[in-house]
N, C-alpha and C positions, 0 to 999 in steps of 0.2 A: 839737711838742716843747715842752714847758714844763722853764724852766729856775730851779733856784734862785735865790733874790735874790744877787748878786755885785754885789764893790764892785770896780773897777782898782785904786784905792790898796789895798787892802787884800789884794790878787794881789801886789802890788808888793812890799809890806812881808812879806808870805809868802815870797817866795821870792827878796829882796833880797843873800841871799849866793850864788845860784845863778851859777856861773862857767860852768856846760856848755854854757850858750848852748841850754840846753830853754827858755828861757824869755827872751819879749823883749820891748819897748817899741816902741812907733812914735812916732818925731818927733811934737811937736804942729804939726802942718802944717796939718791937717783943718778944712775947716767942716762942718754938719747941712745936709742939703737932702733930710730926706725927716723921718718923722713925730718924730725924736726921742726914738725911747726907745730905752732899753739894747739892747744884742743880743748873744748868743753863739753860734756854731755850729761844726762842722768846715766848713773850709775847703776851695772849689773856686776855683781858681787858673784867671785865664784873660791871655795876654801880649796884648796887643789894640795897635797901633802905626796910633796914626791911624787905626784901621778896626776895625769894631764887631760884623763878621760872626760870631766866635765868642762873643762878649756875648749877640746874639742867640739863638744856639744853646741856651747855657745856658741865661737866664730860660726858654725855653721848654718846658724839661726840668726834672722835678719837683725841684725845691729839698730837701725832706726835712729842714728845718730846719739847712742850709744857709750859710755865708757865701762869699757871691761876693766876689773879690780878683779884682779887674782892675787889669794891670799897664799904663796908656798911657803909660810912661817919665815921667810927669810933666808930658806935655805940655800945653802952655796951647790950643795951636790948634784943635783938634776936641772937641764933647761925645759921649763915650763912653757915656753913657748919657740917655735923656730921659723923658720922660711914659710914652708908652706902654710902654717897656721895666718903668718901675720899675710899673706895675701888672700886668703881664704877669707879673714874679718876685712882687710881691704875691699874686698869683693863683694864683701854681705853688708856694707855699709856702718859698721863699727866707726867711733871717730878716734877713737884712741887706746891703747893700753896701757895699763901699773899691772906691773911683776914686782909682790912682794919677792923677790928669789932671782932666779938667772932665766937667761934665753940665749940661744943659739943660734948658730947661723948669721954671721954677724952682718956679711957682705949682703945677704938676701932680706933683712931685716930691712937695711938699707934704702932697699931697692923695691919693697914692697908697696909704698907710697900710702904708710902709715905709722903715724905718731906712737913709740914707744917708750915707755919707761922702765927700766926692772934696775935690780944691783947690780949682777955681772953677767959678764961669760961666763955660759961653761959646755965645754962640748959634748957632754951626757947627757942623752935623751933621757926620760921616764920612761918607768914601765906603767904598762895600761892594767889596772888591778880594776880597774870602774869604782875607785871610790874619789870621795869628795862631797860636795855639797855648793848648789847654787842658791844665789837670792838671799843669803842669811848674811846679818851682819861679820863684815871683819876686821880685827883687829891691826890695822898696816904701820910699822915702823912706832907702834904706841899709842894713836890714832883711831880712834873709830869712825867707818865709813860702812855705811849703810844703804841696803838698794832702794835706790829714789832720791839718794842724796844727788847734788852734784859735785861734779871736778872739773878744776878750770886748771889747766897747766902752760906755761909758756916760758920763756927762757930763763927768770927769776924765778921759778919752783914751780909747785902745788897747792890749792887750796878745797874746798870740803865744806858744802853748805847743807843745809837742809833744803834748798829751794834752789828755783833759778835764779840767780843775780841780776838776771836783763831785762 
C-alpha cells in the first residue's frame, strides 16, 4: 500500500479544532528502533501483558499494510517484541509498529526494515503463558486507539484518527 506524502504537524493543524475526539495525539513518550521512516496504516490492536503470544500471532498473519498497536501497559520489564518478530511482520507486510512497553534486539530491529516505536530497551524476553487479547480497544500512553482507527507517524510524533486522512 503506498501512501501519500503526510506531514503530523500538518494532521494536527488540520484538524486542531476538532473537539469529537476523531482525532488524537500520542504523548511524546516514543523512541525509533526500527528503520525510521514515516508510516500509516489501519490499526490492529493487540493487549499483550508481559507475554507476547498474540504479538506473535499477528506478525505472522498478513499485515496488509497494517499498524500493529500493542498495548504492554507500559511496562519496562519484558521486550514485547525482538528481531525476529520485527522481520517476521517486515515480511508479512505490516507497515509499522507502537510498543506501548520495550523491545529488544536493538541492532536487528534496525536492520529489520521496519518502522518501530516502543519506550525502551530491555533485554528480557516474555514468557509465552498465551494470554492477551487482539482487536479490542487500547488504552496507549492515555490515549485511546481503536482497531480500524488509523496512525500516521513520522519524525514530529504520532497521530490517531478514526478514518483515513488521505
Amino acid at each position: 500500500m503506498t501512501l501519500p506524502a503526510f506531514a503530523t504537524c500538518d494532521l494536527c493543524d488540520a484538524h486542531e479544532g476538532d473537539t469529537s475526539g476523531a482525532f488524537r495525539v500520542l504523548p511524546p513518550a516514543w523512541r525509533e528502533f526500527g528503520s525510521g521512516q514515516p508510516f500509516a496504516g489501519p490499526v490492529h490492536s493487540v493487549r499483550a501483558p508481559e507475554d507476547n503470544s498474540r504479538v506473535r500471532e499477528a506478525v505472522h498473519s498478513p499485515g496488509q499494510g497494517r499498524v500493529l498497536v500493542i498495548d504492554g501497559g507500559a511496562s519496562l520489564r519484558r521486550a514485547l517484541v525482538g528481531g525476529n518478530l520485527a522481520v517476521t511482520a517486515a515480511n508479512n507486510g505490516w507497515a509499522g509498529i507502537v510498543v506501548n512497553g520495550c523491545v529488544r534486539d536493538a541492532r536487528e530491529l534496525r536492520e529489520a526494515g521496519i518502522p518501530i516505536r516502543a519506550l525502551a530497551l530491555v533485554p528480557l524476553r516474555t514468557e509465552k503463558r498465551g494470554e492477551g487479547q487482539a482487536g479490542v480497544p487500547v488504552q496507549i500512553q492515555g490515549v485511546w486507539v481503536r482497531p480500524g482507527d488509523w496512525l500516521y507517524a513520522d519524525e514530529d510524533g504520532m497521530v490517531v484518527a478514526d478514518r483515513a486522512l488521505h
